[in-house]
Residue frames relative to the residue before (quaternion, step in Angstrom):
aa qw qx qy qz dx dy dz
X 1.0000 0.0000 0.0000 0.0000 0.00 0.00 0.00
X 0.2175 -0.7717 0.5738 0.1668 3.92 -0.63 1.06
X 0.6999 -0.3493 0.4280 0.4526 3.99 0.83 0.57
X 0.9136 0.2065 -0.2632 0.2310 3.32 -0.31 -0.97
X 0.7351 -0.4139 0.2294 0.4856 3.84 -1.44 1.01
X 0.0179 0.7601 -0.5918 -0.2676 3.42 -1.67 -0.90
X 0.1793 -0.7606 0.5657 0.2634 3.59 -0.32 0.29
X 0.3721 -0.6396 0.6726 -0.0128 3.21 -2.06 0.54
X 0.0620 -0.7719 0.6326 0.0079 3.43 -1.39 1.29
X 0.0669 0.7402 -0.6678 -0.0415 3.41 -0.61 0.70
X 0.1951 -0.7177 0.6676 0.0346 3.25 -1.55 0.79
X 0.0380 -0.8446 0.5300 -0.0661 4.00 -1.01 0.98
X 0.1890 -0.7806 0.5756 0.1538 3.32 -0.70 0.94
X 0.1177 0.8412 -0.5266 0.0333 3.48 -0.89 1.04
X 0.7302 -0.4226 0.0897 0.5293 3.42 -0.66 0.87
X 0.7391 0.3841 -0.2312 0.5028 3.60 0.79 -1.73
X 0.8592 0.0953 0.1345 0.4844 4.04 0.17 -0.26
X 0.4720 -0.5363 0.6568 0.2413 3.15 -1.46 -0.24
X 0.0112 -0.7529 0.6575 -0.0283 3.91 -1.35 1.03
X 0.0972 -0.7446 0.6601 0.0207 3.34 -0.90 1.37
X 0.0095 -0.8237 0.5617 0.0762 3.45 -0.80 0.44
X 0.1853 -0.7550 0.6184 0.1150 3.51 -0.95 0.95
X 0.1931 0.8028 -0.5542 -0.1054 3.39 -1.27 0.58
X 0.3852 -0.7256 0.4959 0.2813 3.61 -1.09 -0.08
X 0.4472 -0.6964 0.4465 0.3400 3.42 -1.93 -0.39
X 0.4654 0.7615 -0.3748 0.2510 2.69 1.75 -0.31
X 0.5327 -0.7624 0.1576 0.3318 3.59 -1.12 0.03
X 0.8599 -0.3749 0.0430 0.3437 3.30 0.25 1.93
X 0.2716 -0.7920 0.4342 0.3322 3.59 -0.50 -0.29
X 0.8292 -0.4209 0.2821 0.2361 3.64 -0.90 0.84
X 0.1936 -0.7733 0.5002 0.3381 3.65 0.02 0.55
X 0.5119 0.5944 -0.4645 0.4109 3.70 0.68 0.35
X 0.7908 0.4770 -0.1857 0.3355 3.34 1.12 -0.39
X 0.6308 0.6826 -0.1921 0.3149 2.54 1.76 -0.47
X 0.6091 0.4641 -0.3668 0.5282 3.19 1.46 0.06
X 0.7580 0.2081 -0.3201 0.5289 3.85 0.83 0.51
X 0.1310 0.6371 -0.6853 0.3275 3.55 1.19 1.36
X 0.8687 0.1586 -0.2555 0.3936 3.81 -0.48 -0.58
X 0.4129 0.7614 -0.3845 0.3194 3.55 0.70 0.73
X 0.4594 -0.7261 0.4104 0.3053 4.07 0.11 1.00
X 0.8328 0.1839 -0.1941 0.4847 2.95 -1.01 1.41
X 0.6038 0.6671 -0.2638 0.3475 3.54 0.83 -0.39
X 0.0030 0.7884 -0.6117 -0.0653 3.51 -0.57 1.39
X 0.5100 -0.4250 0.5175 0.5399 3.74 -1.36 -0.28
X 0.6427 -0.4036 0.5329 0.3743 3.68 -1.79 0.04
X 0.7347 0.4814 -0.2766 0.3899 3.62 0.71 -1.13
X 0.5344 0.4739 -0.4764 0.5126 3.97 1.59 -0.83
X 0.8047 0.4097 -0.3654 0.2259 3.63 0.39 -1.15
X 0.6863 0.4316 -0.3779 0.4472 3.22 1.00 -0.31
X 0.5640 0.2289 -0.5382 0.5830 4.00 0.56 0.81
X 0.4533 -0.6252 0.5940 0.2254 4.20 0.33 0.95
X 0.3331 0.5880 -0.7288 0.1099 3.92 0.29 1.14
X 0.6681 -0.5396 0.4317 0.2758 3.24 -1.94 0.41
X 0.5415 0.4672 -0.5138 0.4738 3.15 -1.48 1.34
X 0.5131 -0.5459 0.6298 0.2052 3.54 -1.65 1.47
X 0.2930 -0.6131 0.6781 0.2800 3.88 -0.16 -1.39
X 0.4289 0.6263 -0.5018 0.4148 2.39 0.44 2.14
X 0.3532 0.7203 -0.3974 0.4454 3.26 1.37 0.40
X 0.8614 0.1091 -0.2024 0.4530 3.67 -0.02 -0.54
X 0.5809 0.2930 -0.6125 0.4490 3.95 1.02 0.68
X 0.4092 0.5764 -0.5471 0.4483 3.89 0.54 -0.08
X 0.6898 0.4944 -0.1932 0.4923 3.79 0.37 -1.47
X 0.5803 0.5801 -0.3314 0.4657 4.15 1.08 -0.63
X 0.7721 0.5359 -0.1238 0.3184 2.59 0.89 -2.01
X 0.7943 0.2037 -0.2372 0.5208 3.78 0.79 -0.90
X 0.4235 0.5273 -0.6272 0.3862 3.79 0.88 0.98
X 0.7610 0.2653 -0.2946 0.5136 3.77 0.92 -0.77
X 0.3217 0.5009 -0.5957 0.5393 4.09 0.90 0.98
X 0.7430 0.2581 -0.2859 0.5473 4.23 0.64 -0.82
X 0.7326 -0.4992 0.3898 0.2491 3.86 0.56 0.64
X 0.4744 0.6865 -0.1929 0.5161 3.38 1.97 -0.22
X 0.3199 -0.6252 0.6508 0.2885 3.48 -1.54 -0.05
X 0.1273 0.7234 -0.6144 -0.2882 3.40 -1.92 -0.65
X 0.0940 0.8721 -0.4705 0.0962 3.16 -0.17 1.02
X 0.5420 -0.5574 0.4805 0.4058 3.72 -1.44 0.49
X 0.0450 -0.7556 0.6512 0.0555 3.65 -0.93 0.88
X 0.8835 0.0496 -0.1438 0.4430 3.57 0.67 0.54
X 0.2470 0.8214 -0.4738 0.1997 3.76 -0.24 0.43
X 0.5328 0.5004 -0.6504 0.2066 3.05 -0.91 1.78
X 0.7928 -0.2572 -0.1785 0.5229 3.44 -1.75 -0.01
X 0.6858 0.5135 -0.3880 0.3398 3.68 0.50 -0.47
X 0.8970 -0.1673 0.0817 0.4008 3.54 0.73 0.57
X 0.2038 -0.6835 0.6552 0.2488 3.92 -0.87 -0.50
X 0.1149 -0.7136 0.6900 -0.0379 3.99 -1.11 1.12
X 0.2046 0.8394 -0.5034 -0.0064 3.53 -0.58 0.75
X 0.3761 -0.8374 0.3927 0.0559 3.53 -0.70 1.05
X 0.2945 -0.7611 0.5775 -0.0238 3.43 -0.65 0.93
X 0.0415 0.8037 -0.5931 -0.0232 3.44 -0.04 1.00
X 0.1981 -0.7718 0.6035 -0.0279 3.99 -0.96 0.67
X 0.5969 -0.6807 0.4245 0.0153 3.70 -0.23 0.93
X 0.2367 -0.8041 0.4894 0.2405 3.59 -0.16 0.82
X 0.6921 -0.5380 0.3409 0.3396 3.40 -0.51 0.07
């Protein structure tokens, strides 16, 4: 192991839709946060206080046009060992 994270993509074809999931190794996200992870404009306390770049808009934008396609996105797993989040998408 050289230390550093990796991320994962998995993609599934199931009767109702298609499911991609992304996850990391990194070390998860806070259960305080997790109820205003998809919320506009919203950073964690810990991004703002190392000033990284970005408003917090990436993952309600990312909500928003999975349930515009009839879909979900949602966190399906998050602690010290990581965050996995899934993106379900409707079959036609």
């Amino acid at each position: 192991n050289s230390g550093k994270g990796h991320i994962t993509l998995t993609a599934q074809r199931k009767r109702n839709g298609l499911i991609f999931e992304v996850s990391d190794n990194g070390c998860g996200i806070a259960r305080a946060e997790r109820r205003r992870l998809f919320r506009a404009f919203h950073k964690s306390a810990q991004d703002a206080a190392y000033s990284k770049p970005g408003v917090g808009l990436g993952l309600a934008l990312s909500r928003r046009l999975a349930r515009a396609l009839g879909g979900e996105l949602t966190l399906t797993k998050s602690a010290r060992s990581g965050a996995c989040f899934q993106l379900m998408i409707p079959a036609p």
